[in-house]
C-alpha positions as CSV (number, residue, x, y, z in Angstrom):
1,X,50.1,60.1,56.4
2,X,52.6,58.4,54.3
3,X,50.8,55.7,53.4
4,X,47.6,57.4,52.6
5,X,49.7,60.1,50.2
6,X,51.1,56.8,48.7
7,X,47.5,55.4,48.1
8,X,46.4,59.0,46.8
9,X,49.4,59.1,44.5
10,X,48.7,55.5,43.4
11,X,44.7,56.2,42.7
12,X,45.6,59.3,40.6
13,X,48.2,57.0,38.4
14,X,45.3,54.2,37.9
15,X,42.8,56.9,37.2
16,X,44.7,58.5,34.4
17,X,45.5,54.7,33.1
18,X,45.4,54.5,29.4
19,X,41.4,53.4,28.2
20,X,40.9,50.0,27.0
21,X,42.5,49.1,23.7
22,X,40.0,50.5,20.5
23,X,39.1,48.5,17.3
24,X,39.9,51.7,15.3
25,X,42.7,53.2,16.7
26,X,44.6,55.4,14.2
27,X,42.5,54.0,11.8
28,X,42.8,56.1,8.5
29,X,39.9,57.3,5.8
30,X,40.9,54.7,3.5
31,X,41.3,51.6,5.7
32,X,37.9,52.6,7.4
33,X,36.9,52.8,3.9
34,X,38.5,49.4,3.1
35,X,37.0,47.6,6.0
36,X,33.3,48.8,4.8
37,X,34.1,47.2,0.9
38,X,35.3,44.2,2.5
39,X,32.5,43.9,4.8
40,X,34.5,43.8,8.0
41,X,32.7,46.7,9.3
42,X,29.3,48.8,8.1
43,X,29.5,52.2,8.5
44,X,26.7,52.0,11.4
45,X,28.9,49.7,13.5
46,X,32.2,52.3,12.9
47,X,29.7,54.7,14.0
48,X,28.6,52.9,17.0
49,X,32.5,52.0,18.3
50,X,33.0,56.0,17.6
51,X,29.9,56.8,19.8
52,X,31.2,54.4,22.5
53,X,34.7,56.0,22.8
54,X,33.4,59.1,23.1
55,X,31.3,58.3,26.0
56,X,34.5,56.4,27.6
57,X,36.9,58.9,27.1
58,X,35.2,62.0,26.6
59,X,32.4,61.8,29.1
60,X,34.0,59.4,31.6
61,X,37.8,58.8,31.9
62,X,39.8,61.3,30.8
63,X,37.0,63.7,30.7
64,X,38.5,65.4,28.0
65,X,34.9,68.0,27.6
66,X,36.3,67.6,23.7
67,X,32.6,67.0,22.4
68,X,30.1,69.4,23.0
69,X,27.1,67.4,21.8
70,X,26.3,63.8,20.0
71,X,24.1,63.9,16.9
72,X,20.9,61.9,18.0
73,X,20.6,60.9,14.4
74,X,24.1,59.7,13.8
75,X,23.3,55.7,13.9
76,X,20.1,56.3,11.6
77,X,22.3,58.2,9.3
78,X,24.9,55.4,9.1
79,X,22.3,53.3,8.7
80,X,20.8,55.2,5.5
81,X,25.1,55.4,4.5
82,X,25.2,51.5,4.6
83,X,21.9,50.6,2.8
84,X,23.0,53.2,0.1
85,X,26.5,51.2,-0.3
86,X,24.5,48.0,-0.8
87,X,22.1,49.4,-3.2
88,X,24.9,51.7,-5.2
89,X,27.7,51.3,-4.1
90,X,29.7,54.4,-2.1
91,X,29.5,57.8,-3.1
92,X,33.7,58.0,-2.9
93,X,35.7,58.1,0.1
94,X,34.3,59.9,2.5
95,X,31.1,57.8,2.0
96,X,30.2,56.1,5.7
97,X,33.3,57.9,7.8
98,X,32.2,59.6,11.1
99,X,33.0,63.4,11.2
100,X,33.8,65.9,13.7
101,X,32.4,69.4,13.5
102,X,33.2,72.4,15.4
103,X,30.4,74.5,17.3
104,X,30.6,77.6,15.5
105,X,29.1,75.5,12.0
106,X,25.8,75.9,11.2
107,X,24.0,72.3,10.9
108,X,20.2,72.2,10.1
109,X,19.5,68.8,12.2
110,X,19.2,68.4,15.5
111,X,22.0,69.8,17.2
112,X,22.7,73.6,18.5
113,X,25.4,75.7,16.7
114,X,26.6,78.0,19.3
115,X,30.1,79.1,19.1
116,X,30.1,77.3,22.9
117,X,28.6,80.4,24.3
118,X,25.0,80.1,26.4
119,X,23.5,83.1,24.2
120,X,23.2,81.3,21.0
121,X,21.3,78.5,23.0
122,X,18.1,77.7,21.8
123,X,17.0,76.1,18.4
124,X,19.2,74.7,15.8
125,X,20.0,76.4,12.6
126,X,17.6,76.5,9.7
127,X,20.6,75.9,6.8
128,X,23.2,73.6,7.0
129,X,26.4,75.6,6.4
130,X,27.6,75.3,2.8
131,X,30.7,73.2,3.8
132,X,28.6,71.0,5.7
133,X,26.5,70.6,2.8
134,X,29.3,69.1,0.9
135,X,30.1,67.2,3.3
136,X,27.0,65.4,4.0
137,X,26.7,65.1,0.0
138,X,30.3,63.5,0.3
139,X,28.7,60.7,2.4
140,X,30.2,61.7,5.8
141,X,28.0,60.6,9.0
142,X,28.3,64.0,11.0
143,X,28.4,62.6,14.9
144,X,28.8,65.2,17.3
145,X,29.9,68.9,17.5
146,X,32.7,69.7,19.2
147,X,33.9,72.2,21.6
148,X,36.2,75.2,21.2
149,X,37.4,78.7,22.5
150,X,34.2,80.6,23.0
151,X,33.5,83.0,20.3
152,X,36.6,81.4,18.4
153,X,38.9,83.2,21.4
154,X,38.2,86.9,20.5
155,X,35.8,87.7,23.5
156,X,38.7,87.8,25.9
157,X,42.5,89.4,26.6
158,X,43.1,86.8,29.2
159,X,41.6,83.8,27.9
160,X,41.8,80.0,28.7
161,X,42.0,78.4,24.9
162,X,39.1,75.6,24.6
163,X,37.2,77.1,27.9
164,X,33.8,77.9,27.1
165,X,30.4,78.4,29.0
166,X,28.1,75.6,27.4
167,X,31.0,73.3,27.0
168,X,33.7,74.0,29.7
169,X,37.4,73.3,29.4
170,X,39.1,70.8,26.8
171,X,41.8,69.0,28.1
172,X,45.2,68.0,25.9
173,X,45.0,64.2,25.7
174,X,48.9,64.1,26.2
175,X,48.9,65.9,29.5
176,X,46.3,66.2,30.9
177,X,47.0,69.9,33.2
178,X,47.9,70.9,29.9
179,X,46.1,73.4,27.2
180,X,45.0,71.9,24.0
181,X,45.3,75.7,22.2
182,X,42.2,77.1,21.0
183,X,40.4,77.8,19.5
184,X,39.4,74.4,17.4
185,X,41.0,72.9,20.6
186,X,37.7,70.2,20.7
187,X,38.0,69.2,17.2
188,X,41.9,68.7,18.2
189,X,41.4,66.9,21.4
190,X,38.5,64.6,20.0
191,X,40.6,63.6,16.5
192,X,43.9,63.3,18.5
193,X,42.1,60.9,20.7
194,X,40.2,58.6,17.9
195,X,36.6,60.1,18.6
196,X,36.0,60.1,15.2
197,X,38.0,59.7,11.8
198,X,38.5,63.2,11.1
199,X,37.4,66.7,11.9
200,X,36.9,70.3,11.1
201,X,38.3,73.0,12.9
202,X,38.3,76.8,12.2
203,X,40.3,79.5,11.8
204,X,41.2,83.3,12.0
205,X,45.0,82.7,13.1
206,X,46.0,80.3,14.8
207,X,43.2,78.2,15.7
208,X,43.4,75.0,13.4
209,X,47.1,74.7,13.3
210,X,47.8,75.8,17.1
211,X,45.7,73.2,18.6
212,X,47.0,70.4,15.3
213,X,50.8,70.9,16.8
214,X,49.9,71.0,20.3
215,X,47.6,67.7,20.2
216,X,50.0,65.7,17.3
217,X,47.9,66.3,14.4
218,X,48.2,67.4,11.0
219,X,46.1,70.8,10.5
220,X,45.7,72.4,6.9
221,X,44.8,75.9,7.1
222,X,43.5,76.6,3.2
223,X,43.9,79.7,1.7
224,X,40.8,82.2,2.1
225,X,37.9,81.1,0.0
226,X,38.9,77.9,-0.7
227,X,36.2,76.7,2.1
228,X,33.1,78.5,2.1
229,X,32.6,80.4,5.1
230,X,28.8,80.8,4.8
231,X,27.0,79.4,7.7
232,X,30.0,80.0,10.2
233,X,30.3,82.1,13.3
234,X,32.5,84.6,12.3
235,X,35.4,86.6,13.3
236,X,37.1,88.4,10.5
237,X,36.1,87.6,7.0
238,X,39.4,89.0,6.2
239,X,40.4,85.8,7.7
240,X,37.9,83.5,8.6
241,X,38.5,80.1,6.9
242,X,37.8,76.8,7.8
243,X,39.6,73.5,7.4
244,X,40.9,69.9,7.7
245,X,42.3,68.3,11.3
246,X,43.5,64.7,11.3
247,X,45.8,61.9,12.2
248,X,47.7,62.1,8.7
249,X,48.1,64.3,5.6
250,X,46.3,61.8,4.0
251,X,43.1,62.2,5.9
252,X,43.4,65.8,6.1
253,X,44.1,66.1,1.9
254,X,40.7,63.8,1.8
255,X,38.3,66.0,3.7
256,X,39.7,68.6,2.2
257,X,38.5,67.5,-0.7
258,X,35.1,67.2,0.3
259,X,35.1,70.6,1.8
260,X,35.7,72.7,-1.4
261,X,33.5,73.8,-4.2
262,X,32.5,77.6,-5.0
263,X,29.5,79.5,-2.8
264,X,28.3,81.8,-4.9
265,X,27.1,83.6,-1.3
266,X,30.5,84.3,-0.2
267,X,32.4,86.6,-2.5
268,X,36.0,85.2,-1.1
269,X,34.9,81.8,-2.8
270,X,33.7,82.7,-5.7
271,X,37.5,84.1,-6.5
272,X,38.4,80.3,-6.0
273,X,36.7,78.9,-9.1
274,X,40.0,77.5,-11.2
275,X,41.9,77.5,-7.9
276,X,40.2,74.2,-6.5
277,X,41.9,71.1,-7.0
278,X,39.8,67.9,-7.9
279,X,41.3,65.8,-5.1
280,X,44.0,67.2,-3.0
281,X,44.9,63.3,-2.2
282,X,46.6,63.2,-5.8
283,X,48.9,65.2,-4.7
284,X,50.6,62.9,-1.9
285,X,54.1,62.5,-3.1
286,X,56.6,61.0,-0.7
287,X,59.5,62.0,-2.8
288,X,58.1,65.4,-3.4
289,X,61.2,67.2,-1.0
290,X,63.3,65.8,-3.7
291,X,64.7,69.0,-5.5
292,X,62.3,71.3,-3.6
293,X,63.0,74.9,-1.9
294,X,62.4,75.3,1.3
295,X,62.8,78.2,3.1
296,X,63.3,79.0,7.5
297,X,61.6,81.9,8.4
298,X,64.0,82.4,11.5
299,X,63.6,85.7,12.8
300,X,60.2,86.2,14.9
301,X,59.7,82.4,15.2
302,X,62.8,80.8,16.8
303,X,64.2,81.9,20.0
304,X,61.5,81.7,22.7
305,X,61.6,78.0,23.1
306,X,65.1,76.2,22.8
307,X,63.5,72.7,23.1
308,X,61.5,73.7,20.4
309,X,64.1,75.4,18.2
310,X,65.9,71.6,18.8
311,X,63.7,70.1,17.2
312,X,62.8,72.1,14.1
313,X,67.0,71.7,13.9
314,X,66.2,67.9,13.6
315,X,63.3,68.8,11.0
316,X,65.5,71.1,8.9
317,X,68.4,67.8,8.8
318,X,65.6,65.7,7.8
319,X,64.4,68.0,4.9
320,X,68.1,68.3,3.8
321,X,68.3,64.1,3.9
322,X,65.1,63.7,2.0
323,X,66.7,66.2,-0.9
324,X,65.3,69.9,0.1
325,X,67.5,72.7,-0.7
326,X,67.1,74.5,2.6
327,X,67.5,78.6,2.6
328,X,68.5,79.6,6.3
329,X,67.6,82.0,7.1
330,X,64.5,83.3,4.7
331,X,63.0,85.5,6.8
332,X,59.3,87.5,6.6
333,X,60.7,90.9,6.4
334,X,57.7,92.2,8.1
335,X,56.7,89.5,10.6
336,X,57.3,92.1,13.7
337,X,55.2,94.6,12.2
338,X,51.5,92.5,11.5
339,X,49.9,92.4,15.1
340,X,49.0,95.7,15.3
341,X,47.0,96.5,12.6
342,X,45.2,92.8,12.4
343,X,43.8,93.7,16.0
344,X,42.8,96.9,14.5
345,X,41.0,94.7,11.6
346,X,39.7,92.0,13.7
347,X,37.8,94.5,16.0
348,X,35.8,96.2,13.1
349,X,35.3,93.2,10.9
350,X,34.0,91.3,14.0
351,X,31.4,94.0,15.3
352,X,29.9,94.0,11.7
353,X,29.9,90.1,10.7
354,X,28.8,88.8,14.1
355,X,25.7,91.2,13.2
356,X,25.1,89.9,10.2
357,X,25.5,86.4,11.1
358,X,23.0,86.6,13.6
359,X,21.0,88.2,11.5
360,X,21.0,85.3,9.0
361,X,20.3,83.4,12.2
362,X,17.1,84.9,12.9
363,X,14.3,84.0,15.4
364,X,17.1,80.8,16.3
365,X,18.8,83.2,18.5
366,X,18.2,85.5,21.3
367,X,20.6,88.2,20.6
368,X,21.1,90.0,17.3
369,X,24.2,92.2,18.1
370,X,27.5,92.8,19.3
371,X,25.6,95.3,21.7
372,X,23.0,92.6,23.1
373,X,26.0,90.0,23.2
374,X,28.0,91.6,25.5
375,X,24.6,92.9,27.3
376,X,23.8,88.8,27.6
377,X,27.1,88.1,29.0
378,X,27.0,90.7,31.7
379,X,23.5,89.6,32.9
380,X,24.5,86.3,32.9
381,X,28.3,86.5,34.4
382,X,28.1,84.0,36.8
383,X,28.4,81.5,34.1
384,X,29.4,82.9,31.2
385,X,32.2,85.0,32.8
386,X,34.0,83.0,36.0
387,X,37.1,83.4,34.8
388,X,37.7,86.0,32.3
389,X,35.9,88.9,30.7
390,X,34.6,90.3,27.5
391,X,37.3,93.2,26.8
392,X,37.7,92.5,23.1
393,X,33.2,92.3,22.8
394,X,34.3,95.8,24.3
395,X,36.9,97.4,22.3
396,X,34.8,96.2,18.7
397,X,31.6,97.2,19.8
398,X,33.9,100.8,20.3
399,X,34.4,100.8,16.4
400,X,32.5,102.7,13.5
401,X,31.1,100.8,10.4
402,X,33.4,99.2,7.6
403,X,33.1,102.7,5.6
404,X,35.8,104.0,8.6
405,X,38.9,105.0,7.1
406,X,40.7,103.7,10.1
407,X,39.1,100.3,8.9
408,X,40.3,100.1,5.4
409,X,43.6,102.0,6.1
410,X,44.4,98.9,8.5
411,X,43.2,96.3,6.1
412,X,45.2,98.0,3.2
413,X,48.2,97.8,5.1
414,X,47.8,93.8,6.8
415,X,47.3,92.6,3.3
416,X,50.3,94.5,1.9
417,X,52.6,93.8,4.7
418,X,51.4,90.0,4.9
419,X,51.7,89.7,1.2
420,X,53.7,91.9,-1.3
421,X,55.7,92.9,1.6
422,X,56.2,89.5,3.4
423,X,55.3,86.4,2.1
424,X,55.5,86.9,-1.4
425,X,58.5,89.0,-1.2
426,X,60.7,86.4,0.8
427,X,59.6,82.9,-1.3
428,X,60.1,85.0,-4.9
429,X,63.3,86.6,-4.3
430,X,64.2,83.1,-2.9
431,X,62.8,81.2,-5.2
432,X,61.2,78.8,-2.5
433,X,58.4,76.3,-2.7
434,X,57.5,76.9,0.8
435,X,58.7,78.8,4.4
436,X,59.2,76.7,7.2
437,X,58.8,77.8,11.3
438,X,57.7,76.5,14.3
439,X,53.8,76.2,14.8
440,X,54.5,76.8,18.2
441,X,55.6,75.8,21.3
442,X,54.7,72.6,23.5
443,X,51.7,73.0,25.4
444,X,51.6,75.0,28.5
445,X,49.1,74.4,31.8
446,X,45.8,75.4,31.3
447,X,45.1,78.3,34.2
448,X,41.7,79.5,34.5
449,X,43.0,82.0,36.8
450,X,45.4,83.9,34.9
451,X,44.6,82.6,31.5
452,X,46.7,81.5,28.4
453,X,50.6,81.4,28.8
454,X,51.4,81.7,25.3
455,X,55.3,81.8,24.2
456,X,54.9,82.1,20.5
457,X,53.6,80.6,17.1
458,X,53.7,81.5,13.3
459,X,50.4,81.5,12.1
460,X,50.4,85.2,11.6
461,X,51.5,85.7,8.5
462,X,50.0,83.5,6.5
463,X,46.7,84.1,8.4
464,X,46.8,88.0,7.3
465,X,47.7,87.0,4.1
466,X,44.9,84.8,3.9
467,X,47.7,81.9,2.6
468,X,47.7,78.8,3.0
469,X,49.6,76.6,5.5
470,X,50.0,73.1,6.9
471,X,51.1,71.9,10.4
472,X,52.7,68.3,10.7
473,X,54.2,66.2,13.6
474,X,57.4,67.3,14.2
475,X,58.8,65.1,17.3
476,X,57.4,66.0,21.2
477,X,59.2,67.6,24.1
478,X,59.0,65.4,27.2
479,X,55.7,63.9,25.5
480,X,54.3,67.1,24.3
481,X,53.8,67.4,20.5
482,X,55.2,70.2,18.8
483,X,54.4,70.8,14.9
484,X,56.7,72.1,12.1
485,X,54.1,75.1,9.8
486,X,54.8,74.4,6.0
487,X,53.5,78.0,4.2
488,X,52.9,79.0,1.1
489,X,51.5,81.5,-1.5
490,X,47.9,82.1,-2.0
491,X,46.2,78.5,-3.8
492,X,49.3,76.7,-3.1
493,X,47.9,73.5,-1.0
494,X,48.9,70.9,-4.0
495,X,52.5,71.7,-3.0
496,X,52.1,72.4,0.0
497,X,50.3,69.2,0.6
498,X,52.9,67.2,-1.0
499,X,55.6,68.9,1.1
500,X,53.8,68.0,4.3
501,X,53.2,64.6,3.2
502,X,56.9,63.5,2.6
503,X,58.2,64.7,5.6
504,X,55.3,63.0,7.6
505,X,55.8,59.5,5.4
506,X,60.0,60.3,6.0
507,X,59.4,61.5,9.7
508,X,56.1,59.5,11.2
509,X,56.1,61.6,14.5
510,X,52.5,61.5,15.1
511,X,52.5,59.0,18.7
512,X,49.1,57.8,20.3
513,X,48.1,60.1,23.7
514,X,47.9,58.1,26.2
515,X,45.8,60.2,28.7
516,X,49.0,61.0,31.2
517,X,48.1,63.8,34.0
518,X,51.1,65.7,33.4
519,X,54.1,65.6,31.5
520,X,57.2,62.9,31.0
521,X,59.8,63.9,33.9
């Protein structure tokens, strides 16, 4: 019995083995885009390494279920990328480098948009989704979709993050038992792992910078509007935004970049228009902490994790060595006080947008309500419902229209306690160029059986707020990343961005996963 536990214990060790060394690993935007100029790579062959690893680590090895499907048109793509280069040289640069794209963005090609549940199955969607738009016109190759939270994580009370029925359960590529956050938790896994350069993750609260800090990535969470949200499964277009998930500010700033530009179809992005910087990568500044203010929003965001709280301690010392005036505490006056009425929001706002999504989606999908959804769901439990239900479809499909009083009494008071009353308040009477906290804590163990074991996070405020905020490497706790959240005032992301980016260039936190099945000991 001995011997065959120790042969057991050995074969789970070589299993779990780090993959083969990759050409590409932690290879940025511009050195992809340097190897393509020089001619040391086309973007086809880039493509085709990216394809491979996938199949190695997502499919086979690891298994990390990160990529819900491949785009069958990828290579030809690449191929049209590269012939373009040749003929008129690149577009900028994005031109050639493979993307990542959640499953709740609309792509007019080949591949299903489905929010990774079975009802949306069926055929693809007849408009690419404005964002995507820009991005293919930015020259990206668009390889795969990947997998998430079902329905974002708002189907559920007792959810598993990055579980869902088409695409089953992402794995953290640092531990392997452990959650990768939801609910961009593929987009996380897949960049995390070098799948692809970069990749686009969305968000209501929580969902780009969660999974960015729990899978040692950099996450920027844009302030609402700034992304076009047309041709996105929503939640909350209170809240909804999309945004940037990659191996370095850098990256992140770039496809940022690519990513912006006003849809006159979505009001929230028409009030961008003078807000949108021209390249967000001009603002990398590695001595940008020099003489800046930075505020800890302490209270609500310390306290339930003391590894974690160790390490912001480390951050806030760096900060202070780099030249940041550091105001401890600065607290959100009304951080306790926001969960209760954004449930109250997300409810209605969901019931009415999923509608109208699917109506947009047309003969593409089977179901064309909140009703029908949750009708779908319950015919088809076995698979879509193993291990957790549909209480939230429940409770919004409960609500009145967005004429209800209740509604716009709830939304009234989010956006003055998240803004006037919280964010604003606190950075003004401090003067601050940005609030630090926690993103959250290290990764717990995924459990289908009793669902997500959350300890805390600070996405709320500026999520309500519809702020902006960016999550950077901030050290790991027995090989688990953790992320310091640097947050800011509506259209802030130039500072922001150049806050992020010299702590990361004065820090460099961000460590390779190497595929382990459970943590350091």
């Amino acid at each position: 019995m001995l011997r065959l536990t120790a042969f057991v214990s050995f074969f789970a060790l070589f299993a779990q083995a780090p993959p083969a060394s990759f050409p590409l690993e932690e290879a940025s935007v511009a050195q992809l885009q340097e190897w393509m100029t020089s001619g040391r790579y086309t973007a086809r062959q880039i493509t085709d390494l990216y394809l491979k690893r996938i199949e190695e680590i997502d499919r086979r090895g690891p298994e990390l279920r990160a990529v819900i499907e491949i785009n069958p048109d990828a290579t030809s793509i690449a191929d049209g990328l590269d012939a373009e280069r040749l003929a008129k040289g690149p577009r900028g640069p994005l031109h050639g480098i493979p993307v990542l794209i959640k499953d709740n963005i609309d792509t007019a090609d080949r591949m299903q948009t489905t929010a990774g549940s079975l009802a949306l199955e069926g055929e693809p969607a007849l408009v690419d989704a404005f964002l995507v738009q820009r991005l293919r016109a930015a020259g990206v190759v668009v390889i795969g979709k990947t997998n998430l939270s079902e329905w974002a994580n708002f189907r559920s009370t007792h959810s598993s993050s990055g579980w869902s029925g088409r695409g089953g359960q992402v794995k953290n590529p640092y531990a392997l038992d452990r959650n990768p956050c939801g609910s961009s938790s593929g987009t996380g896994a897949a960049i995390a792992a070098n799948l692809a350069a970069v990749g686009v993750g969305t968000e209501t609260d929580g969902s780009i910078v969660c999974p960015s800090a729990a899978i040692g990535l950099v996450g920027i969470k844009p302030t609402l509007g700034l992304v076009s949200r047309t041709g996105i499964v929503p939640i909350a277009h209170s809240q909804d935004t999309a945004g940037s998930m990659a191996r370095s500010v850098a990256d992140a700033a770039a496809l940022l970049t690519a990513m912006t530009g006003v849809d006159p179809a979505d009001p929230d992005s028409v009030r961008s228009r003078g807000h949108i910087a021209r390249d967000y990568t001009s603002s990398l500044d590695a001595g940008a902490l020099k003489g800046a203010r930075v505020g800890v929003a302490r209270k609500q965001y310390f306290g339930y994790s003391a590894a974690t709280d160790e390490l912001m301690d480390r951050a806030i010392a760096d900060l202070k060595a780099q030249g940041a005036t550091i105001v401890d505490p600065a607290d959100i006056p009304t951080a306790s006080k926001l969960d209760a009425c954004e449930n109250e929001v997300l409810l209605y706002e969901f019931k009415a947008d999923v509608k109208k999504y699917l109506a947009a989606r047309g003969r593409s999908v089977r179901v064309h309500s909140l009703e029908e959804l949750i009708a779908f769901n319950e015919r088809e439990k076995t698979r879509e419902m193993p291990y957790f239900g549909q209480e939230l479809f429940i409770q919004a499909q409960k609500k009145g229209p967005l004429t209800s009083p209740a509604y716009r009494a709830a939304l009234t008071k989010c956006r003055a306690l998240a803004r006037q009353q919280g964010i604003d308040l606190v950075m003004g009477r401090h003067t601050l160029d940005a609030l630090i906290a926690p993103t959250g804590s290290p990764a717990w163990t995924t459990d289908l059986v009793n669902g997500d074991h959350f300890l805390g996070a600070s996405s709320t405020p500026g999520a309500v707020a519809g702020y902006p905020s960016i999550t950077v490497p901030a050290g790991d706790v027995r090989g688990l990343p953790v992320g310091i959240s640097f947050i800011g005032r509506a259209w802030s992301e130039p500072r922001l961005i150049a806050l992020a980016y010299a702590y990361e260039q004065a820090t460099k936190h961000r460590r390779v996963p190497q595929f382990k099945a459970g943590v350091d000991q």
